[in-house]
NUNUNU-26846 format. One line per 10 residues: number of its first residue (from 1); their letters; for each residue x, y, z of C-alpha. Coordinates in pm, whole numbers. Layout:
N
NUM) a) X:Y:Z | ...
// end
This chain:
557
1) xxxxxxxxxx) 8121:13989:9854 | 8263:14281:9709 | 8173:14611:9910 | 8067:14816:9586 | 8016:15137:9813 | 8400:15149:9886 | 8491:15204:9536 | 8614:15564:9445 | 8769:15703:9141 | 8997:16008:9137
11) xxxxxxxxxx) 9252:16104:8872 | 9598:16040:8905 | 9857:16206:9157 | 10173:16384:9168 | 10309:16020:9175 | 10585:15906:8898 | 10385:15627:8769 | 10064:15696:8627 | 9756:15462:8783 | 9457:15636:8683
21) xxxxxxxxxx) 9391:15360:8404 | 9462:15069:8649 | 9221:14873:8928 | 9264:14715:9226 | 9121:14503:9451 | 9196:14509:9902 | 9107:14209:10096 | 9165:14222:10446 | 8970:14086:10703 | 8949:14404:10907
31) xxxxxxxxxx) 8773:14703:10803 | 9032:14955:10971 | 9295:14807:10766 | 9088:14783:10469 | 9051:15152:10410 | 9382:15266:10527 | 9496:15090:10221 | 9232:15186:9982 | 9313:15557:10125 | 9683:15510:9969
41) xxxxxxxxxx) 9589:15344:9652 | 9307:15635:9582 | 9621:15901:9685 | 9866:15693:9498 | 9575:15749:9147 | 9425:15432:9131 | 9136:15458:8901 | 8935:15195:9130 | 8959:15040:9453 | 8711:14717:9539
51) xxxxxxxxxx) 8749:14580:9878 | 8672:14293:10046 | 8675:14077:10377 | 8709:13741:10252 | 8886:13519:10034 | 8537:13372:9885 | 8496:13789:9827 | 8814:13769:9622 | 8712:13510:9432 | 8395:13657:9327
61) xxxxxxxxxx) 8538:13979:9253 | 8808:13835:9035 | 8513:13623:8837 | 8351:13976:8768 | 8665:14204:8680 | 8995:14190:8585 | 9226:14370:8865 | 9552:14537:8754 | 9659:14500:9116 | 9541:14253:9432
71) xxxxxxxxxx) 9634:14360:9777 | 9540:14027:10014 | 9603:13980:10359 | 9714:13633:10463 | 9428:13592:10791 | 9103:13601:10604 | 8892:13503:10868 | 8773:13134:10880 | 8758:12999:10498 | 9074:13064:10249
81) xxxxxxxxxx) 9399:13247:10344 | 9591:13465:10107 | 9792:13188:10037 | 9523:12943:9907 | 9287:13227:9715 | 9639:13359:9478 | 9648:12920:9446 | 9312:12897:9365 | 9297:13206:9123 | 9540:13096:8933
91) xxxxxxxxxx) 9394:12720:8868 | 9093:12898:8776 | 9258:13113:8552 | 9133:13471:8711 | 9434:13648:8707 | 9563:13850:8384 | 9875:13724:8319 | 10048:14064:8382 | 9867:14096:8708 | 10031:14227:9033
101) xxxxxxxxxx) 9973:13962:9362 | 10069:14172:9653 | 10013:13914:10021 | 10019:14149:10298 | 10075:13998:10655 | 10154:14102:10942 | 10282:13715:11027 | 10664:13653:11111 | 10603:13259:11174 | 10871:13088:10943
111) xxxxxxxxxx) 10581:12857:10831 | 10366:13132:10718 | 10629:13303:10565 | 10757:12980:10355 | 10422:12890:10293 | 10357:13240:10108 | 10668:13298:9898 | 10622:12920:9785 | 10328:13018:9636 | 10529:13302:9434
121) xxxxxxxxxx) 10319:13615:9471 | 10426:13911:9289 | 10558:14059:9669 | 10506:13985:9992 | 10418:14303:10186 | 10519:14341:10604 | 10268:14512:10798 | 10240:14752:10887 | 10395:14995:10588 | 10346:15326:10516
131) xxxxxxxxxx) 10221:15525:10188 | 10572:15608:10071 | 10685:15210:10104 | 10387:15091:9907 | 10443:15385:9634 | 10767:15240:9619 | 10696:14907:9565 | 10403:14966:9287 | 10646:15128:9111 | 10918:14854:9108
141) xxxxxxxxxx) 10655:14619:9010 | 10439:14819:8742 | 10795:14879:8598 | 10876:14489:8554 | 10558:14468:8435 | 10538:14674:8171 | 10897:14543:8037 | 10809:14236:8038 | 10430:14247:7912 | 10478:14086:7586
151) xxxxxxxxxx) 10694:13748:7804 | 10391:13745:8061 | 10180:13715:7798 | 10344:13446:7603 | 10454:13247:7900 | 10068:13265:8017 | 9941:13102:7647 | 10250:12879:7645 | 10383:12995:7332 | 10748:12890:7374
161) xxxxxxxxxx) 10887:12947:7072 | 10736:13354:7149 | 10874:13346:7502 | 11227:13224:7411 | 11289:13445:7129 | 11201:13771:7376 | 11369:13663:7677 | 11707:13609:7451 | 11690:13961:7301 | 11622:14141:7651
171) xxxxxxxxxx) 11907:13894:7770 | 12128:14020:7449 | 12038:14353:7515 | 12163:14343:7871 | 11834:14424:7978 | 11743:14533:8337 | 11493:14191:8363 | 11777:13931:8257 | 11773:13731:8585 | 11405:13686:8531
181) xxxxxxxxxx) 11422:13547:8187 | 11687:13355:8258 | 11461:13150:8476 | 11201:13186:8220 | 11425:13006:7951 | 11478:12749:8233 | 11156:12685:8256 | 11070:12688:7880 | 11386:12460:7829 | 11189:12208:8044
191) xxxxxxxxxx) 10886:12221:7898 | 11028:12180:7533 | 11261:11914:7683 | 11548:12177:7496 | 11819:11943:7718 | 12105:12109:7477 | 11994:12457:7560 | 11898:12406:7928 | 12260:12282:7983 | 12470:12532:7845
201) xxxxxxxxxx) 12252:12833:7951 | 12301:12669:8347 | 12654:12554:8299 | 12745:12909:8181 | 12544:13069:8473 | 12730:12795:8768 | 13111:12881:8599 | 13160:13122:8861 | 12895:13041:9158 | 12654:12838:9291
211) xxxxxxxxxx) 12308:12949:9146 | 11993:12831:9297 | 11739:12873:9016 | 12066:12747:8743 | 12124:12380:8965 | 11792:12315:8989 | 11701:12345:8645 | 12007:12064:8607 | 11834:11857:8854 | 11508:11845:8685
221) xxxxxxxxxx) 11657:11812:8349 | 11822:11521:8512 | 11467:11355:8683 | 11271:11409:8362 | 11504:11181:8198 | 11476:10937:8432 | 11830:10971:8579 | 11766:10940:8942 | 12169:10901:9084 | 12217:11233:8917
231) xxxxxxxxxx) 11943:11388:9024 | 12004:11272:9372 | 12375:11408:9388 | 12230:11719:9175 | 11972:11771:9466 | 12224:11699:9755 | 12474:11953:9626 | 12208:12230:9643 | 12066:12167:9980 | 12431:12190:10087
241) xxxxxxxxxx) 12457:12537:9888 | 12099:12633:9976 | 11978:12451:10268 | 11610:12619:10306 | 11554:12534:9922 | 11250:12373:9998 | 11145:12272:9666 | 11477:12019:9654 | 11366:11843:9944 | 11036:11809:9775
251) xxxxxxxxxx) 11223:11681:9431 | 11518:11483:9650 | 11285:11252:9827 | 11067:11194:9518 | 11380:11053:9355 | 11474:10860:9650 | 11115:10701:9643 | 11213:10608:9247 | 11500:10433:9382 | 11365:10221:9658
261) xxxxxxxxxx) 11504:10418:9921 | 11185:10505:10156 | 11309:10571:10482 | 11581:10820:10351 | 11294:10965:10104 | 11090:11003:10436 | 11382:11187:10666 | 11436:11400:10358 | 11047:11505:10348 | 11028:11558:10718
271) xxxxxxxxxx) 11339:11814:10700 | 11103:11993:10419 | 10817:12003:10645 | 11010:12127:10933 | 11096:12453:10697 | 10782:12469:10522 | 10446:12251:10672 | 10187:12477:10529 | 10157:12318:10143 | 9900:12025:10122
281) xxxxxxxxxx) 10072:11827:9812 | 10374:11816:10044 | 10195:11667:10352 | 9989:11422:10139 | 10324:11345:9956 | 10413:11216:10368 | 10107:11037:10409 | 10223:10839:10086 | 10553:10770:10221 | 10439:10726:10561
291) xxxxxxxxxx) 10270:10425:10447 | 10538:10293:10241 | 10737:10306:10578 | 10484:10172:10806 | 10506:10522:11036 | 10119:10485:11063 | 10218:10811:11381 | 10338:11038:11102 | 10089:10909:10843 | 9821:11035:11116
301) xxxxxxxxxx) 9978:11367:11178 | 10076:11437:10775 | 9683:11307:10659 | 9512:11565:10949 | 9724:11840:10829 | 9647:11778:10444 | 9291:11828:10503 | 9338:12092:10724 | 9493:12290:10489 | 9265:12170:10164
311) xxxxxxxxxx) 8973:12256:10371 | 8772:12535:10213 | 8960:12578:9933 | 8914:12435:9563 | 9130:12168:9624 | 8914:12032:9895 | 8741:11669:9877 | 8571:11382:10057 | 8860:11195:10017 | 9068:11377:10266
321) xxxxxxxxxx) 8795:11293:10536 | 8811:10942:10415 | 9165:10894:10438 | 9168:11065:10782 | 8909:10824:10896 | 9144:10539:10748 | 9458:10627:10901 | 9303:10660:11239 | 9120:10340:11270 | 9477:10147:11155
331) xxxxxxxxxx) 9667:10401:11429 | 9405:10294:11705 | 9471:9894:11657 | 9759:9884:11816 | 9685:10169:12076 | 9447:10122:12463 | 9268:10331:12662 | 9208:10654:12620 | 9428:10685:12339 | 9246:10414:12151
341) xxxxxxxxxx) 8926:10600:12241 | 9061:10931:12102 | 9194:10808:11753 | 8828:10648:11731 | 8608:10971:11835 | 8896:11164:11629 | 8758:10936:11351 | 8389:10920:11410 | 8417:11277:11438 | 8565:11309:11079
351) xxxxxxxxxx) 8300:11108:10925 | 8028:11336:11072 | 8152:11655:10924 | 8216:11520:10595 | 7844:11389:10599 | 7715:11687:10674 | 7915:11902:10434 | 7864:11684:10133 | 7498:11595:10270 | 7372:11609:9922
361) xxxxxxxxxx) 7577:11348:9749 | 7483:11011:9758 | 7828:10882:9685 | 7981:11074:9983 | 7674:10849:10172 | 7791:10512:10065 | 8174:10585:10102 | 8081:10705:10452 | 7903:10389:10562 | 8192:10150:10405
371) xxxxxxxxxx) 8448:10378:10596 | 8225:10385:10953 | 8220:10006:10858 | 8578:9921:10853 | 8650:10152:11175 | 8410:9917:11404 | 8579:9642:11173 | 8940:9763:11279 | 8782:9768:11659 | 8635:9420:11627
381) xxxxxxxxxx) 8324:9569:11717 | 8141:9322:11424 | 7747:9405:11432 | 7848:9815:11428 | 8031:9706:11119 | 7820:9483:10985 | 7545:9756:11026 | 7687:10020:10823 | 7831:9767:10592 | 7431:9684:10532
391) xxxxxxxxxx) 7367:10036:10481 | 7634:10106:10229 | 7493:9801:10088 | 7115:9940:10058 | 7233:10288:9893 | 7417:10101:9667 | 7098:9863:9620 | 6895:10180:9529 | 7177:10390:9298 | 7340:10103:9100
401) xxxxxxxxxx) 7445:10342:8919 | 7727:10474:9200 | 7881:10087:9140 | 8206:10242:9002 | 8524:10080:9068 | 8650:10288:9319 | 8320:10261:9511 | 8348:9891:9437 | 8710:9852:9522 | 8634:9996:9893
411) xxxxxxxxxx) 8305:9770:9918 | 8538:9473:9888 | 8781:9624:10127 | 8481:9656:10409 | 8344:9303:10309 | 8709:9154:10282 | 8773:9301:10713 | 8422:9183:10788 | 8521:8856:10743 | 8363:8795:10420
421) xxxxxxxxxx) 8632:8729:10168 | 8491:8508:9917 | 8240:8764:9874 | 8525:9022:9848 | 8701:8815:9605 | 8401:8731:9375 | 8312:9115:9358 | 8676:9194:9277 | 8720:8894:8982 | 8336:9029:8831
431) xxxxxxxxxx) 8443:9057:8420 | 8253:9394:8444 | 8457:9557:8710 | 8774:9389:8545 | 8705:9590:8202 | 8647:9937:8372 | 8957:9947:8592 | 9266:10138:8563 | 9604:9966:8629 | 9644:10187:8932
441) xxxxxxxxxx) 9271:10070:9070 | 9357:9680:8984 | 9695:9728:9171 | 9523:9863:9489 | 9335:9553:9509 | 9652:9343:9496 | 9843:9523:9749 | 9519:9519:9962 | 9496:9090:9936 | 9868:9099:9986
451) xxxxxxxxxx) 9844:9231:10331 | 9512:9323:10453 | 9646:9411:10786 | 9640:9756:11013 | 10009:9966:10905 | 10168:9895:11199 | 10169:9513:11171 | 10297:9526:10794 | 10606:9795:10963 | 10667:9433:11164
461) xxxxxxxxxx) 10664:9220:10925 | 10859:9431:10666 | 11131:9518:10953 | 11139:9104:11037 | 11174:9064:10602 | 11497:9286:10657 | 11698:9057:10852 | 11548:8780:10682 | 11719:8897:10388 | 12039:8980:10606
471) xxxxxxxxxx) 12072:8634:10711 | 11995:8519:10368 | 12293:8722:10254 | 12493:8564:10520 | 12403:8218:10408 | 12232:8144:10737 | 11952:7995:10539 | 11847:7827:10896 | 11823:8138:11087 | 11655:8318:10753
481) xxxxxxxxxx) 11409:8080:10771 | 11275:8108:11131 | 11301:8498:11076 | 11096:8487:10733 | 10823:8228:10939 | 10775:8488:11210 | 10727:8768:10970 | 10433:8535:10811 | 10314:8472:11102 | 10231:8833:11138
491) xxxxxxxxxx) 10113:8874:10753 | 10089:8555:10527 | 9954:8615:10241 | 10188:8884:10181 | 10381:8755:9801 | 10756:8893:9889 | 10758:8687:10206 | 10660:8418:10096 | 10845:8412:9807 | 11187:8487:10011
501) xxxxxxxxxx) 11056:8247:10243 | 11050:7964:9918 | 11380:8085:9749 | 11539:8007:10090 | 11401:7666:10179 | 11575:7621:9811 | 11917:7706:9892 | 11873:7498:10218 | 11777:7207:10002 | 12102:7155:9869
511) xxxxxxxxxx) 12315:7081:10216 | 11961:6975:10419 | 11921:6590:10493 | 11532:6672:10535 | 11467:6788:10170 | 11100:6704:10236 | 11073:6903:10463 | 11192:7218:10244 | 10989:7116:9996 | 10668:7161:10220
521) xxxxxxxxxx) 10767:7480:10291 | 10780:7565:9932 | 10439:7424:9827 | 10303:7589:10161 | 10398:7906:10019 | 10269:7900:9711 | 9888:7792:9857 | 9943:8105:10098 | 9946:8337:9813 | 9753:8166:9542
531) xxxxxxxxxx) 9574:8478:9493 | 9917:8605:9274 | 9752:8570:8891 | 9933:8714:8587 | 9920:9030:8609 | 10070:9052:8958 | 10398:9221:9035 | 10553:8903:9143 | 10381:8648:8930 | 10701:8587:8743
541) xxxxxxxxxx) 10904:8511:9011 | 10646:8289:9182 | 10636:8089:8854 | 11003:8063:8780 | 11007:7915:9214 | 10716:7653:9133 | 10935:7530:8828 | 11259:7547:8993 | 11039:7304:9296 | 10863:7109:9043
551) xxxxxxx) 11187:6939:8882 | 11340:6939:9172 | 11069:6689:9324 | 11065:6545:8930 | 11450:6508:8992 | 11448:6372:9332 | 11178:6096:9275
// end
């Protein structure tokens, strides 16, 4: 809360600048620190001075007033850092859009010190600094400020056309501020998809050197339209300009992942993280990939450090628990010991504190009971899991209204690794769930049936579907065939392998005495995944195989 007691008024000082009509606000956890700062802002003319301990405080106070000028600390004690509360007031809108965002820190951590200018305060303030360094500072800022009021303004309401038309006259007028409308224009350019514009303003900036801000409008031009090879050699050439642009390795391995190209997507992420780990989009962004890959180590490590740093703060969900919980029980399957033991009490230990903190929602209640359920699963430890399967069950029994598909999607997960999938596959194929799911909710079931196996085994199977397809390429259908059997043998009802598996048996038809025997291969493929209905990725090409086998065997008879 906001220490009303601390606030003082006084009239304005012998200062250049002028505060006496302007507020502020200090957060800092320590009190010492607090009023040696709200000493220089009341000698410096500030009209008013709130202070506060903690980012909830800052919060609260910026619901209540509008602050000319916030002063935060990064260490705010145990709930939000300085970081997340200038994140969080701006996605609730609490700021004034010609507001000054001062972080003060006394952190020199590289993390830290990414992780704050990423989240593009206003200034970024060593400790500790004396009177004469902050004067100088407010005034450089209320300066830019108060030029470029009217562009705040219109930037903050999204009125482009407004924005545009002032940032080219202060640009035309060889205005102090040019380099920061520049950007702006950039930015509107973007947002207006102006490609024309956005091109010449860059190319005219780059004609004599490499500009960050200038190439990296060029590369998003370039992955808005959908042109990932340029974007990828936009994005290359300005990490090899400006190699701790973090926000290219962020945009790089998204393209990458466009293209197909996961493991490179994933080394390109890591080298983000390794600048800059503190941003929660980013390390959920390596959860995704980690997946994709089969690193189910890195998945672990990226998913515990996305909640970590969504805990406390808007952002934060029961979904990060649940994914934690997830991760761990498919890390532990292929782990002994103690290290098994640790991934599962690591687990266990997430599901308690996300039942206690969301203790009052009954959907957080059922999730928790599926996910408990499919961790004992993932152990084979069958009556735990069968247990909290019953209980999930039971809530759901009593609120039928919490059947929605996502909640239904995961109860046919926990009843599919039980060992019940006809029940799984009847609650899935129900015409009322059908109607009410999204494309991205009926595709998660899919991949799900494809391979219902722990991450680890699928990074098998994929790596033995590699040099399948190697030796398929080679025309060693022989070879390609034992290699494609041993990646079933790991996951068969997965579509792709069984598929290449088919296609290959069909080239090996044509030089093969034994065309029978190819031929059972083929129709054993196609029972394996008769799960793959119309609107399944690979339906097509399972179709256009069955008809190239049917006349074939019409052919042949």
């Amino acid at each position: 809360m906001v220490d009303i007691n601390t606030r003082i008024r006084s009239g304005p000082t012998k200062s250049s600048h002028s505060y006496a009509e302007y507020s502020a606000l200090v957060a800092d956890e320590f009190e010492n620190s607090r009023q040696s700062i709200r000493q220089m802002l009341v000698a410096l003319g500030f009209s008013l001075v709130d202070q506060t301990s903690t980012g909830k405080g800052v919060v609260e106070a910026c619901y209540a007033r509008k602050y000319d000028l916030v002063l935060c600390d990064f260490r705010l004690g145990h709930g939000k850092n300085g970081q997340q509360v200038l994140e969080e007031l701006r996605q609730l809108k609490l700021l004034k859009s010609d507001a000054i965002f001062i972080v003060v820190s006394a952190e020199t951590s590289r993390d830290v010190v990414f992780g704050i200018m990423e989240s593009h305060p206003d200034d970024y303030l060593s400790k500790p600094f004396t009177q004469g360094v902050l004067s100088k500072r407010l005034e450089r800022l209320f300066a830019q400020n108060n030029a470029l009021v009217d562009m705040k303004e219109a930037q903050a309401k999204q009125d482009f056309s407004r924005l545009q038309g002032l940032c080219e006259h202060h640009i035309a007028s060889q205005g102090r501020y040019s380099v920061w409308c520049k950007k702006a224009l950039v930015d509107t350019f973007l947002a207006t998809q102006s490609w024309s514009e956005l091109t010449r303003l860059c190319e005219q900036e780059l004609q004599e050197r490499d500009i960050e801000w200038a190439m990296l409008g060029m590369a998003k031009m370039h992955l808005l339209q959908e042109e990932w090879d340029l974007a990828i050699q936009s994005l290359e050439s300005i990490l090899k300009s400006f190699p701790q642009s973090v926000e290219s390795y962020d945009l790089l391995a998204s393209c990458l992942q466009k293209k197909g190209r996961y493991h490179k997507a994933q080394q390109v992420l890591e080298e983000g993280i390794k600048l800059s780990p503190l941003v929660a989009s980013r390390q959920q962004n390596m959860v995704n990939l980690s997946r994709e890959n089969g690193d189910i180590q890195s998945a672990v490590k990226a998913g515990q450090q996305a909640l970590k740093l969504t805990m406390n703060t808007i952002n934060e969900s029961p979904e990060e628990y649940f994914q934690v919980v997830d991760l761990l029980a498919d890390a532990a399957v292929d782990l002994e010991g103690r290290d098994r033991k640790k991934m599962t009490d690591d687990a266990l230990l997430a599901l308690s504190k996300v039942s206690k903190k969301y203790s009052d929602l009954h959907e957080v209640r059922v999730k928790k009971a599926l996910s408990e359920s499919r961790l004992y699963s993932a152990q084979g430890h069958n009556k735990h899991a069968q247990a909290s399967l019953s209980t999930a069950q039971a809530l759901l029994k009593e609120s039928p209204e919490l059947k929605t598909p996502d909640i239904v999607i995961e109860l046919g997960k926990t009843l599919f690794l039980a060992g019940q999938k006809g029940e799984a596959i009847q609650l899935w194929q129900s015409d009322n769930l059908l109607s009410d799911m999204s494309a991205e909710q009926e595709q998660a079931i899919f991949d799900f049936i494809d391979e219902p196996i722990p991450m680890g085994a699928r990074a098998r199977a994929k790596s033995l579907n590699s040099q399948g397809l190697n030796f398929y390429a080679k025309k060693d259908y022989d070879e390609a065939i034992r290699v494609f059997e041993a990646a079933l043998e790991i996951s068969p009802n997965q579509p792709g392998l069984n598929l290449n598996l088919a296609q290959t048996a069909i080239k090996k038809m044509a030089t093969s005495p034994n065309k029978r025997a190819m031929l059972a291969k083929c129709q054993e493929a196609f029972a394996r995944i008769s799960h793959v209905k119309e609107n399944h990725k690979q339906f097509s090409r399972l179709q256009a195989l069955k008809n190239y086998v049917a006349k074939y065997h019409q052919d042949s008879v």
